[in-house]
N, C-alpha and C positions, 0 to 999 in steps of 0.2 A: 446746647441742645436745641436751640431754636432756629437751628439750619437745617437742611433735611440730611438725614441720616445714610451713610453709604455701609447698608448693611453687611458684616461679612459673611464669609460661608461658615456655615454649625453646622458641624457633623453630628450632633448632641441631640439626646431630647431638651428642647427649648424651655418653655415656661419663664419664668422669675431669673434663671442663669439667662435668658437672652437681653431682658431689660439692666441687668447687672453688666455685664460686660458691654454694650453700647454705653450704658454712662462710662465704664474704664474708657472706652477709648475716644468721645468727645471731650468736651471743655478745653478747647482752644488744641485740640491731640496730645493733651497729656494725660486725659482720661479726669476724670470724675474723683477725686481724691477718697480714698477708703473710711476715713474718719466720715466726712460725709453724708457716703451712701456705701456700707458695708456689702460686699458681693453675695450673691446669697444663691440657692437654686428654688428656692421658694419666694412668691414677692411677699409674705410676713416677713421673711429675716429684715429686707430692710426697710418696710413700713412701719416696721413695731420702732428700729433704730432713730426715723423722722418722725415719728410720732411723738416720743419721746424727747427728742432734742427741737421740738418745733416752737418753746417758747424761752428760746437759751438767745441772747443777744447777738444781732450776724446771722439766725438763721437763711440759710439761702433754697430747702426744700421745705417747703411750707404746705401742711396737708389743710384742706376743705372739705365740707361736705358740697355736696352739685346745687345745692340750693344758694350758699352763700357765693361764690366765685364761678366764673366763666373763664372756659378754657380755654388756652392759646399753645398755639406749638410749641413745643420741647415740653410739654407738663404731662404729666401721665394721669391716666383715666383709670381709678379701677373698681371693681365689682365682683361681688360676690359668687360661688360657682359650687356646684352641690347640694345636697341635702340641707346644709344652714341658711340658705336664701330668706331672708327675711321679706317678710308678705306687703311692703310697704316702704319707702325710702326714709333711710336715718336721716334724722337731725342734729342728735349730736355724735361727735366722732369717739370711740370707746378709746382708750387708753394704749389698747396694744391688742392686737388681732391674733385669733388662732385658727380662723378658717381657710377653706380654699378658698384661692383668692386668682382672678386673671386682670393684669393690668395690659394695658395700651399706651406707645406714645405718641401724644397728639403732633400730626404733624403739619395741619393746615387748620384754620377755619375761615368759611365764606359765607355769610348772610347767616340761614337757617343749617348749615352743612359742618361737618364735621368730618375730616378722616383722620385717620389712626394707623398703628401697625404694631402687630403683636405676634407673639408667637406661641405654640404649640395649640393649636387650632389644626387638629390632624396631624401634628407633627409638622407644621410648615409655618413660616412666616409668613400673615395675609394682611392686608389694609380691611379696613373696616369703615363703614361708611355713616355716621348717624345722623341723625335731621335735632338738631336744637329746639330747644323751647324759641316761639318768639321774640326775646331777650335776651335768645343767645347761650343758655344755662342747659348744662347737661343732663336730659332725660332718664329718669328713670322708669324701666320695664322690666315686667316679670323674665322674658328670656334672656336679658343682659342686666340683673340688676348692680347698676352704677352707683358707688355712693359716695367716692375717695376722689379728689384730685390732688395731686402733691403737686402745685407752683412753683415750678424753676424760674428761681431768680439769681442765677450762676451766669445768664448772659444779660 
Protein backbone atom coordinates (compact mmCIF):
# COMPACT_ATOMS: atom_id res chain seq x y z
CA UNK A 1 0.00 0.00 0.00
CA UNK A 2 2.78 2.24 0.03
CA UNK A 3 2.90 2.96 -3.63
CA UNK A 4 0.21 5.15 -4.94
CA UNK A 5 -2.86 3.61 -5.59
CA UNK A 6 -4.48 3.09 -9.24
CA UNK A 7 -8.00 3.65 -8.12
CA UNK A 8 -10.66 1.75 -10.08
CA UNK A 9 -14.03 2.81 -11.32
CA UNK A 10 -17.08 2.06 -8.28
CA UNK A 11 -20.01 2.38 -9.63
CA UNK A 12 -21.22 2.00 -5.78
CA UNK A 13 -21.87 4.07 -2.90
CA UNK A 14 -18.23 4.28 -1.62
CA UNK A 15 -17.47 4.54 2.10
CA UNK A 16 -15.49 1.63 4.12
CA UNK A 17 -16.36 -0.80 0.71
CA UNK A 18 -13.95 1.56 -1.21
CA UNK A 19 -11.00 1.31 1.49
CA UNK A 20 -11.78 -2.60 1.54
CA UNK A 21 -11.47 -3.40 -1.85
CA UNK A 22 -8.11 -1.18 -2.57
CA UNK A 23 -6.62 -3.26 0.21
CA UNK A 24 -8.09 -6.63 -1.98
CA UNK A 25 -6.42 -5.60 -4.79
CA UNK A 26 -2.89 -4.19 -3.48
CA UNK A 27 -0.26 -6.15 -1.59
CA UNK A 28 2.07 -7.08 -4.35
CA UNK A 29 -1.72 -7.52 -6.79
CA UNK A 30 -2.81 -10.35 -4.93
CA UNK A 31 -4.82 -8.01 -2.75
CA UNK A 32 -4.72 -7.77 0.93
CA UNK A 33 -5.56 -11.29 2.36
CA UNK A 34 -9.26 -11.48 4.11
CA UNK A 35 -8.01 -12.85 7.40
CA UNK A 36 -6.17 -9.64 7.71
CA UNK A 37 -8.27 -7.06 6.76
CA UNK A 38 -11.98 -8.54 6.39
CA UNK A 39 -13.99 -6.56 3.64
CA UNK A 40 -16.57 -4.64 5.05
CA UNK A 41 -18.87 -1.71 3.60
CA UNK A 42 -18.49 0.06 6.83
CA UNK A 43 -14.89 1.01 8.00
CA UNK A 44 -15.93 -0.54 11.79
CA UNK A 45 -16.18 -4.09 10.13
CA UNK A 46 -12.76 -4.09 9.79
CA UNK A 47 -11.33 -1.72 12.48
CA UNK A 48 -13.19 -3.57 15.19
CA UNK A 49 -11.23 -6.89 13.12
CA UNK A 50 -7.35 -4.84 13.65
CA UNK A 51 -8.21 -3.68 16.63
CA UNK A 52 -8.70 -6.76 18.04
CA UNK A 53 -6.00 -8.67 16.39
CA UNK A 54 -3.47 -5.73 16.94
CA UNK A 55 -1.53 -7.50 19.80
CA UNK A 56 -1.62 -11.17 18.40
CA UNK A 57 2.38 -11.86 17.17
CA UNK A 58 3.05 -10.80 13.10
CA UNK A 59 0.57 -8.26 13.44
CA UNK A 60 1.14 -6.21 10.19
CA UNK A 61 -2.18 -3.43 10.65
CA UNK A 62 -1.34 -1.89 13.63
CA UNK A 63 -3.93 0.78 14.92
CA UNK A 64 -2.72 4.22 16.98
CA UNK A 65 -4.02 6.99 18.29
CA UNK A 66 -2.62 10.46 16.20
CA UNK A 67 -0.80 11.49 19.17
CA UNK A 68 1.57 8.42 19.59
CA UNK A 69 2.62 7.58 15.64
CA UNK A 70 3.07 9.72 12.51
CA UNK A 71 1.73 8.83 9.43
CA UNK A 72 3.26 7.54 6.29
CA UNK A 73 1.72 6.38 3.01
CA UNK A 74 -0.36 3.18 2.59
CA UNK A 75 -1.65 3.77 6.40
CA UNK A 76 -4.95 4.95 6.90
CA UNK A 77 -6.25 8.01 8.87
CA UNK A 78 -9.43 7.86 10.53
CA UNK A 79 -12.14 10.00 12.36
CA UNK A 80 -14.97 10.22 13.72
CA UNK A 81 -18.31 11.47 11.57
CA UNK A 82 -21.73 12.47 13.12
CA UNK A 83 -23.50 13.04 15.98
CA UNK A 84 -20.87 10.93 18.33
CA UNK A 85 -17.81 13.28 17.55
CA UNK A 86 -16.26 13.50 20.70
CA UNK A 87 -15.42 17.18 21.79
CA UNK A 88 -11.54 16.51 22.32
CA UNK A 89 -9.09 13.96 20.85
CA UNK A 90 -8.83 10.18 22.37
CA UNK A 91 -5.99 8.98 24.13
CA UNK A 92 -6.61 5.78 24.42
CA UNK A 93 -7.92 3.59 21.62
CA UNK A 94 -11.43 1.82 22.80
CA UNK A 95 -11.59 -1.86 22.20
CA UNK A 96 -13.98 -2.01 19.23
CA UNK A 97 -15.93 0.83 17.63
CA UNK A 98 -19.56 1.30 16.84
CA UNK A 99 -19.71 4.68 15.39
CA UNK A 100 -19.65 6.44 11.95
CA UNK A 101 -16.69 6.42 11.12
CA UNK A 102 -14.65 8.06 7.66
CA UNK A 103 -11.11 6.74 6.90
CA UNK A 104 -8.42 7.95 4.43
CA UNK A 105 -5.38 6.42 2.68
CA UNK A 106 -2.46 8.27 3.35
CA UNK A 107 -0.74 8.71 0.30
CA UNK A 108 2.13 11.13 0.59
CA UNK A 109 3.73 13.14 3.36
CA UNK A 110 5.99 16.23 2.85
CA UNK A 111 7.34 18.40 5.81
CA UNK A 112 4.13 19.98 7.46
CA UNK A 113 1.63 18.31 4.57
CA UNK A 114 -0.22 15.57 4.26
CA UNK A 115 -2.56 13.96 1.48
CA UNK A 116 -4.93 11.46 1.51
CA UNK A 117 -7.86 9.89 -0.53
CA UNK A 118 -11.02 8.77 0.39
CA UNK A 119 -14.30 8.23 -0.65
CA UNK A 120 -17.90 8.89 -0.31
CA UNK A 121 -17.37 12.54 0.15
CA UNK A 122 -20.49 13.42 -2.19
CA UNK A 123 -20.47 10.28 -3.39
CA UNK A 124 -16.90 10.53 -5.16
CA UNK A 125 -13.39 9.70 -4.47
CA UNK A 126 -11.46 13.08 -3.33
CA UNK A 127 -7.68 13.63 -1.97
CA UNK A 128 -7.68 15.48 1.04
CA UNK A 129 -5.10 17.72 1.94
CA UNK A 130 -4.05 18.25 5.87
CA UNK A 131 -1.10 20.42 7.46
CA UNK A 132 0.64 18.23 10.31
CA UNK A 133 1.51 19.23 13.61
CA UNK A 134 5.26 20.48 13.73
CA UNK A 135 6.55 16.85 14.26
CA UNK A 136 4.71 15.72 11.81
CA UNK A 137 1.74 14.03 14.02
CA UNK A 138 -1.72 13.91 12.78
CA UNK A 139 -4.18 17.00 13.73
CA UNK A 140 -6.85 16.85 15.48
CA UNK A 141 -10.11 19.19 14.51
CA UNK A 142 -13.46 19.63 15.40
CA UNK A 143 -14.71 19.39 11.52
CA UNK A 144 -12.33 16.35 10.76
CA UNK A 145 -11.99 14.77 14.08
CA UNK A 146 -8.98 12.31 13.46
CA UNK A 147 -8.06 9.82 16.14
CA UNK A 148 -7.17 6.26 14.47
CA UNK A 149 -4.15 5.42 12.20
CA UNK A 150 -3.79 1.73 11.44
CA UNK A 151 0.11 1.29 10.33
CA UNK A 152 0.63 -0.89 7.35
CA UNK A 153 3.51 -2.74 7.89
CA UNK A 154 2.51 -5.29 4.85
CA UNK A 155 5.23 -3.44 2.72
Amino acid sequence: MARRWRVPAVGQRLQGALVSRLHQLDHAGGGVPEYLFPPGSAHRSYLNHILANALNPGSVLIPHTIQEYKPKPGDLICANRGRSTPAKVIEVLPDSLNAKLHCDIVMETKGQTLEAIGGNVRNSVSKTILTLSPKGYLQYTRSRPWFLIIENRLN
